[in-house]
Every structure is written in structure tokens, then in C-alpha cells.
N, C-alpha and C positions, 0 to 999 in steps of 0.2 A: 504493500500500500504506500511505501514512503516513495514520492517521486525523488528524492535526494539520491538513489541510487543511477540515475541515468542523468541528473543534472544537478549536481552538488550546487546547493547556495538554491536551487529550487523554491517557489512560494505558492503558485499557482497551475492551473490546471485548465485548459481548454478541452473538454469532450466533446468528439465528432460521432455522429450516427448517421447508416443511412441503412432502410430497407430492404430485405429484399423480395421479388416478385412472388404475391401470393401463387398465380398460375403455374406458374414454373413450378414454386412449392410443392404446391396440389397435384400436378403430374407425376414430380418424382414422389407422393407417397402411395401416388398410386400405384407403383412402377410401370409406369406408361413413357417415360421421357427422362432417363438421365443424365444427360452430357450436357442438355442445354442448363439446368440450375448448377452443374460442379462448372461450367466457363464462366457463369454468373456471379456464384460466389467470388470466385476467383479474385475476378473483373473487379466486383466492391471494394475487395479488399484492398486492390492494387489504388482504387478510385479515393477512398477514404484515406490512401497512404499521402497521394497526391494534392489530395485535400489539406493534411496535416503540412504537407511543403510549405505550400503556400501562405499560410496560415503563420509557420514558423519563419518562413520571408518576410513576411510585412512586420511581425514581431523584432527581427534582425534589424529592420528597414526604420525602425524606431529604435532604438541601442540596446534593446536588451537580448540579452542569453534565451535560444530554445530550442530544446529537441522533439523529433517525431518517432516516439515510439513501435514498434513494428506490431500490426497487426493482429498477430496468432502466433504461435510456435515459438516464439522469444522466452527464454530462461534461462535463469538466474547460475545454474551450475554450465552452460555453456561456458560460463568466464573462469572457470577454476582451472587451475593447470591439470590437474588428473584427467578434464576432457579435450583442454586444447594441445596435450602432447604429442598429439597425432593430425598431422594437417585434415582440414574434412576432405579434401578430394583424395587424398591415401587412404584412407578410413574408407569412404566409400567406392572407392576402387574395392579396396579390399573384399569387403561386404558381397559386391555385384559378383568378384570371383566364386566366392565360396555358393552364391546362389546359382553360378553358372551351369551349364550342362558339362558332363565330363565321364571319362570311361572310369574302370572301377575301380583301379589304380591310384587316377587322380583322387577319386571320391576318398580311397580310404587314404589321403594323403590332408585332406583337408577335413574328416574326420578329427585327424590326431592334433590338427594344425588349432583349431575353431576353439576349443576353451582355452588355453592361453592369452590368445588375440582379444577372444571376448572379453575376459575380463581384465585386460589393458584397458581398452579403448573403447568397447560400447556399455560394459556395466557400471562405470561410473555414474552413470544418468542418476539423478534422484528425483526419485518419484511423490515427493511432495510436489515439484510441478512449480514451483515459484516463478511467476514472471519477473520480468525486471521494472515491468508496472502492469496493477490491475485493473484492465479498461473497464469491469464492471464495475471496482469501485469507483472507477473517477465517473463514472455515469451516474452510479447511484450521487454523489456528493456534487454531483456539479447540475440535479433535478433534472433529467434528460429520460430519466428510466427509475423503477427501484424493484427488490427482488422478488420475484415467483417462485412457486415452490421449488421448481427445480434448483434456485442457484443462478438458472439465466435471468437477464435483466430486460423487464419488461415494458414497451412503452403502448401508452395507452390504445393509440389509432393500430397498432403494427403488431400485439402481443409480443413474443421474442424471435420473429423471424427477422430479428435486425443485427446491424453489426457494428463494430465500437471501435474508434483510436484513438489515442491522446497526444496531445503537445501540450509540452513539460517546457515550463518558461519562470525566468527569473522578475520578471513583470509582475506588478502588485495590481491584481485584477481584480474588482468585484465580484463578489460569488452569487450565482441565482441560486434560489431558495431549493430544497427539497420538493420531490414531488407527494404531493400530501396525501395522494392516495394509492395505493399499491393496484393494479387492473389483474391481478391474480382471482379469483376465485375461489381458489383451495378444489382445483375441480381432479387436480389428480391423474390426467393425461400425461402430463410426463412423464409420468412414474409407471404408468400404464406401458408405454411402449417403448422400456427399456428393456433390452435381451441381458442386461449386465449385471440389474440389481443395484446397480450404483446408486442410485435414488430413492431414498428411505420414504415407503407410504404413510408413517405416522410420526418417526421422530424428527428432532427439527433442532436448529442451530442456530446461531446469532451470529451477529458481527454488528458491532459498534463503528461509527464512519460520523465524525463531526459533532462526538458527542449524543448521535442519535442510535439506537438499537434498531438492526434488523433481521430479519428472522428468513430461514429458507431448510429446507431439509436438511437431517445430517447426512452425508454423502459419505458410499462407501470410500475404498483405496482408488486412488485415480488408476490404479493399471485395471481397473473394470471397465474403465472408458476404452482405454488402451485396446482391450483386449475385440471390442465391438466397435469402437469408433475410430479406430485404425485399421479393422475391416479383416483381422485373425478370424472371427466369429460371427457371423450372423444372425445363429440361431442359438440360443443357448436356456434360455429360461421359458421360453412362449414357442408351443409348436403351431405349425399351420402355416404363419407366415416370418419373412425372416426381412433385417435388411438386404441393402443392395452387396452383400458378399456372401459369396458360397461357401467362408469356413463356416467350421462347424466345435471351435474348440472347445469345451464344456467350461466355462468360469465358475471357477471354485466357489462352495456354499459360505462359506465363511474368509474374511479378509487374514485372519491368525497367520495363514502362510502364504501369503499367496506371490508375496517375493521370489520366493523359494522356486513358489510354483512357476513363475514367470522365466525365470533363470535356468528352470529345467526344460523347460518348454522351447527357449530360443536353442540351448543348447545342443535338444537332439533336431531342430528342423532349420538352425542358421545353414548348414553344413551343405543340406539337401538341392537338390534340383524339384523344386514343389512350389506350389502355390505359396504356402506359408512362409519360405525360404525370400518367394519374390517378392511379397507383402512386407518382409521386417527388413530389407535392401532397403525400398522405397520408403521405409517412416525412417531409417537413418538421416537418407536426405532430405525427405519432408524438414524433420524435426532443425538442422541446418538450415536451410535457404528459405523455411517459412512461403507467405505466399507472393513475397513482392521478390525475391533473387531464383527463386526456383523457374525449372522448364514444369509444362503443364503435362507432361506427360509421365511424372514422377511419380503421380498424386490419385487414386480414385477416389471420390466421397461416397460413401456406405450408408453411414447413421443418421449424425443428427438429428431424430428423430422427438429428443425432447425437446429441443429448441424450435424442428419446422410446427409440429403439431400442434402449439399454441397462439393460436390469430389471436384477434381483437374479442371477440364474442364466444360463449362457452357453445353455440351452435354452429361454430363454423369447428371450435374445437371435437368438439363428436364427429364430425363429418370427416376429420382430418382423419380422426383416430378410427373409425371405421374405414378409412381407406386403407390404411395401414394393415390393420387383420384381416382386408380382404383382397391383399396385393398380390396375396403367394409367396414364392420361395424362388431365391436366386442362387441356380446349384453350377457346379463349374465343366465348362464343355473343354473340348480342347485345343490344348496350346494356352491354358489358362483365360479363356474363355468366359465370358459369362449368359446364361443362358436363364429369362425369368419362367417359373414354370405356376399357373394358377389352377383355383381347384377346377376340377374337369376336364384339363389340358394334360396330354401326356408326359 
């Protein structure tokens, strides 16, 4: 929460939001239309980056100090030396090898190779997840949004299909007020159409921001998100329909090990020629180049499905979320493939 880490002597805080398309939304929960809301996203992100520029220009342009915080995917243990001992394009070289195709020889040669390397250079990650600023807090404190049960931040006209940047300025800004009423509900679709369990249906959490308390679920271990919203998982808690990826890896009932569990898991499938293998390549880089330095082909989007599912209106949210259980299942063809299959359809 403290902007002083990305701009020491820091006072203020500009939040940027912008939308994005319900339609779009609405297709991909159908699974009727994917590529057009993951280019969209994208696009925002890149558009809200550009936004922040300019913003942080005219700031400049008037003598004070200010940074543009990135988007998504920015954290706080990227800056430690245990992650940056390894350049990222060596790291991910490396990574794409071991996912590569190869005869048996190779394989059991990158077998033997794959825990040592991993835990050099990619299990340093920590999975507290700390950004190096929190866009939902500087929305909620700067009155633009505040919390839904999920944790996402919600604004009134848009529910949480929206997306957030900050510039971090040494500028003595006036603050607008809080927004005085939260547009959650308490209807409980998030939580509904999580395969992760990450999203607790009754217990609930706080966070203080300017003096003020607020409240949103207690949320499990972030690598449940991980494990569905990086697209390892699909289907894991709710049969019948799954997100838009064809793992299948079962997320542990309980957070007690699930470290363990995660470490075991990259372990036996970093190494492999597999879907799972090409998926944890791809969040190496993801996780690196975020969404404004990355190529768009690094990246599929899967989930989000607590964030798309809650509009404006608790009737457009049912509507969402029945789209959702009656989208079907996205099982993997090949060449790692994706292929949607709904009930009635072979």
C-alpha cells in the first residue's frame, strides 16, 4: 500500500480506471468468442499504461517527481537478488528448453537437470504476491471504486469488469472523498464461479485504507488463483463446466501444504513436453514482461471469472453466472489445442 516504494518522498496518488466491454464479457463467459476480450484486455491495459504517461508528463511539465506504475504482474520480490540472478531472457530460454520437444535421452537429461535450476531461479517467487503498488487500494482511497466480496474493486455503472493504474507523484494533491457506498450486494457470484476455492462464501476480512475499515472475503493462498487463473486447471471444484483451459489439476482441499504441493507439481511436469510444461514456460514470462513489455502470444486468458461475472445489476449478474454453468468444458485437442465441448455436443 505504501506508494514510497516506487517513489520515495511520494504524497499523492492519481487513480486511473477504465472498463471493459460488457459484450465481449458476455461472449467469452459464454465460450462463444475468446481472443476478441484476451486482445481487449490486453489493449486496456496497455491504454490505461499510456494514460498514466501522460498524466505523469504534464505532472513532470509542472516540476514535480512521478511515476507510472505497471498495470498487472509487477512485484515486489522481482527486485531481490535471489530473482534477479539470472537474467529473465536466460531464465526463460531456459524454461522454453526444458518444455521443448526432445528424444528420451534429452528428456532424461533435463529430468536430472530441472530441480536444481528450479530452485535457483524460479522458486524464489513468493507467493504473498506483493505488488510494488496496490491499484485496488489506491482506487478504493482515491473514491473511484471500493470492495466487493470478492477483493475486486467495484465501480458503480461497470461492477468489477474494470481495470486500474496508478501514478505515484510527489505533488500535494487534493484527495476526493470515499465512495460512500459499496455496489456489492453480498450476492455471492464470485464465489460461485471459482474452480479454486480461493474465495471464502462466508468468512471475511478487512483492510483499513485512510483511517477507514473495509471488508471483503478472507481469500485463500494466492497459488489457488495460480493454479486456475494461470490456466494449470480448469476444472477443479464444479463439474459440468470449466474455464477456458483444459487442465485438469485437482487444487488441494486445504491451503496447510499447498506450497509443497505446488513445488511438486512444477517439479514432475516443468521437465515434460505437455501442456502443463507449456503453460508454467508462459507464466515465467507472463509474470516478467507483465502486459505492457510482453508479445501477445505468451499469454492465454482462462478465468477471471470473478471479476467478469459481476456487472452493474444483481440481474445481469445471474445471467453472467448462468452463462458460465452452461458454457461447457474446454478439453485439449492437439498440438495443445483447444477445443470447447457443450452439453449435447460430442
Amino acid at each position: 500500500m505504501d506508494p514510497n516504494y516506487l517513489l520515495p518522498g511520494a504524497c499523492s496518488i492519481v487513480s486511473l480506471m477504465l472498463p471493459l466491454d460488457g459484450g465481449l464479457v458476455r461472449r467469452y463467459l459464454c465460450k462463444d468468442d475468446h481472443d476478441s476480450l484476451e486482445r481487449h484486455e490486453v489493449d486496456t491495459y496497455r491504454e490505461l499504461y499510456r494514460i498514466g504517461q501522460r498524466v505523469a508528463s504534464f505532472l513532470h511539465s509542472n516540476g514535480y517527481r512521478a511515476v507510472v506504475a505497471e498495470p498487472n504482474l509487477d512485484y515486489r520480490y522481482k527486485d531481490t537478488p535471489e530473482y534477479t540472478k539470472t537474467p529473465p531472457r536466460a531464465k526463460q530460454g531456459i524454461m522454453d528448453w526444458f518444455a521443448s520437444e526432445s528424444g528420451w535421452l534429452v528428456t532424461r537429461i533435463k529430468k536430472k537437470l530441472f530441480k536444481p535450476l528450479y530452485y535457483r531461479d524460479v522458486a524464489t517467487t513468493d507467493w504473498n504476491l506483493i505488488p510494488s503498488f496496490s491499484h485496488r487500494y489506491g482506487a478504493v482511497a482515491a473514491g473511484i471504486g471500493t470492495f466487493g466480496w470478492s477483493g475486486n474493486v467495484l465501480h458503480p455503472d461497470h461492477g468489477a469488469r474494470v481495470l486500474y493504474n496508478t501514478v505515484i507523484t510527489d505533488a500535494p494533491l487534493k484527495s476526493d472523498p470515499y465512495m460512500k457506498e459499496t455496489p456489492c450486494d453480498g450476492c455471492r457470484y464470485c464465489a460461485r464461479v471459482c474452480q479454486s476455492g480461493m474465495i471464502h462464501m462466508k468468512e471475511e476480512d478487512s483492510v483499513r485504507i485512510g483511517g477507514r475499515t473495509f471488508t471483503h472475503n478472507k481469500k485463500a493462498h494466492n497459488l489457488r488463483c495460480v493454479i486456475v487463473c494461470g490456466g494449470l486447471s480448469g476444472q477443479s471444484l464444479y463439474k459440468g463446466w470449466s474455464t477456458w483451459s483444459p487442465g485438469r489439476v485437482k487444487v488441494p482441499d486445504t491451503d496447510e501444504n499447498i506450497e509443497t504441493f505446488w513445488n511438486e507439481f512444477v517439479l514432475a511436469n516443468g521437465w515434460k513436453h505437455n501442456y502443463y510444461a507449456k503453460v508454467l514456460t508462459h507464466l515465467v514470462y507472463h509474470a516478467e514482461h507483465g502486459f505492457i513489455r510482453r508479445d501477445r502470444d505468451r499469454m492465454r486468458t482462462t478465468c477471471g471469472f470473478c471479476q467478469f461475472v459481476c456487472s452493474k445489476t444483481r440481474k445481469e449478474r445471474k445471467e453472467n453466472y448462468e452463462a458460465i454453468i452452461e458454457s461447457g468444458e474446454v478439453v485439449e485437442g492437439p498440438d495443445f489445442s483447444f477445443r470447447v465441448v457443450k452439453s449435447g455436443n460430442p
